[in-house]
C-alpha positions in Angstrom: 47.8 10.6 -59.1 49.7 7.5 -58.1 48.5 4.1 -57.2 47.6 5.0 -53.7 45.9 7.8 -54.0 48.8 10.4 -54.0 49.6 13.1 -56.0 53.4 12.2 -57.5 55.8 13.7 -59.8 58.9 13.6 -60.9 61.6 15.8 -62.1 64.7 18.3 -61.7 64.0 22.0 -62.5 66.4 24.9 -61.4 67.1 28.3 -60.8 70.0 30.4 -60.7 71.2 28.0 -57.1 70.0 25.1 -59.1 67.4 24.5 -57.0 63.9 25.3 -57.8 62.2 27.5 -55.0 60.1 25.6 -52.3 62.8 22.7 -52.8 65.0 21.5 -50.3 68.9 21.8 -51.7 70.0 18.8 -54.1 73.4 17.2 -53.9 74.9 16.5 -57.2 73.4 13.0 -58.2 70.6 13.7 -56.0 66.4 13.1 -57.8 63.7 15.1 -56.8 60.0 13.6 -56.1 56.9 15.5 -54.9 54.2 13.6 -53.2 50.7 15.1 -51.8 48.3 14.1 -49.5 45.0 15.3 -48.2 43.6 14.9 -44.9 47.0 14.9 -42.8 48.2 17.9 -41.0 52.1 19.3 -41.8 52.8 18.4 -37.9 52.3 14.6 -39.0 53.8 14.5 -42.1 57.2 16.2 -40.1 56.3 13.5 -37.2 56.6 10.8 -39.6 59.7 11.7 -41.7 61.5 12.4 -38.3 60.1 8.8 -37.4 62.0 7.7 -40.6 65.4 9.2 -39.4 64.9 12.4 -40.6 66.0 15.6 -38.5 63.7 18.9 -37.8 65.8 22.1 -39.8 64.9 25.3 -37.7 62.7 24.2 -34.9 61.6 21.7 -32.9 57.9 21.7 -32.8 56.8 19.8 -35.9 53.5 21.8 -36.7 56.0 24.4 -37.4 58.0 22.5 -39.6 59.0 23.6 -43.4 61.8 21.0 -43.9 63.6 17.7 -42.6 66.8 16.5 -42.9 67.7 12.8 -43.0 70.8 10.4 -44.3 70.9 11.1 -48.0 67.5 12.8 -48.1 65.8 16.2 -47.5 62.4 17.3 -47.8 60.5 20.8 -47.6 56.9 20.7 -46.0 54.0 22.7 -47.5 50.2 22.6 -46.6 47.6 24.7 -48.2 43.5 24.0 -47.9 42.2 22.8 -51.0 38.5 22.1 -52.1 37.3 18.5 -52.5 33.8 19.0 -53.1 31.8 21.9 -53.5 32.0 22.6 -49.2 34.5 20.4 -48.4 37.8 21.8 -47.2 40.9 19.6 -46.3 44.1 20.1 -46.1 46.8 19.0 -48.5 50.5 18.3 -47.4 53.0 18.2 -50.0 56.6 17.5 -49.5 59.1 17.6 -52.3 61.9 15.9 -51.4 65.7 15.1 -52.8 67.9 12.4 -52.4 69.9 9.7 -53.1 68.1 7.5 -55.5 68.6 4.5 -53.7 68.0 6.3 -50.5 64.6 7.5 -51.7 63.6 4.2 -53.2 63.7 3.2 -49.8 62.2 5.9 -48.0 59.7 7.0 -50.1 57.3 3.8 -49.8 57.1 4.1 -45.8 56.3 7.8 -45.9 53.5 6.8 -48.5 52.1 3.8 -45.9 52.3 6.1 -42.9 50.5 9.5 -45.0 48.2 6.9 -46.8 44.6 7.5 -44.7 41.7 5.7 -45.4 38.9 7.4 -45.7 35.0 6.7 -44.5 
């Protein structure tokens, strides 16, 4: 876990493509980061990367969205339920994105303030 509560790694793994499966497609040069949060639906976490210039890839709606496309950046949408305590079900949103490294270094701390929820 990160300092803000998210789940983040690092890393480049590949297959034949060079892309690891789930990934959005890397450009040469291009990092990789995956970052998890609980609590927030896939529809917001697409609402908020298209907020941060990113484009909707296959459809428009974003609770059906699986990736988004921005300048120098891509990112793949997953959400899976996941048990926090012993009946407690939420959600969990992970995006692994690729991009620029200057482009992410940018990006990736205003996706992390609008996915950040507090909890009560």
């Amino acid at each position: 876990m990160s300092d803000d509560g998210s789940a983040a790694a690092e890393g480049v793994g590949g297959d034949a493509d060079g892309d690891p499966p789930g990934h959005p497609p890397a450009e040469e040069g291009w990092e990789r980061e995956t970052v998890a949060y609980r609590g927030i639906s896939r529809r917001l976490a697409a609402h908020y990367l298209r907020n941060l210039g990113g484009e909707l890839v296959g459809t428009d709606d974003p609770a059906a969205a699986t990736r988004v496309d921005g300048d120098g950046w891509r990112a793949t949408l997953s959400a899976e339920k996941v048990t926090a305590a012993a009946a407690i079900k939420l959600t969990e949103v992970t995006a692994e994105f690729a991009g620029d490294p200057d482009v992410l270094a940018e990006l990736l701390p205003k996706y992390r303030q609008k996915a950040m929820r507090a909890g009560g």
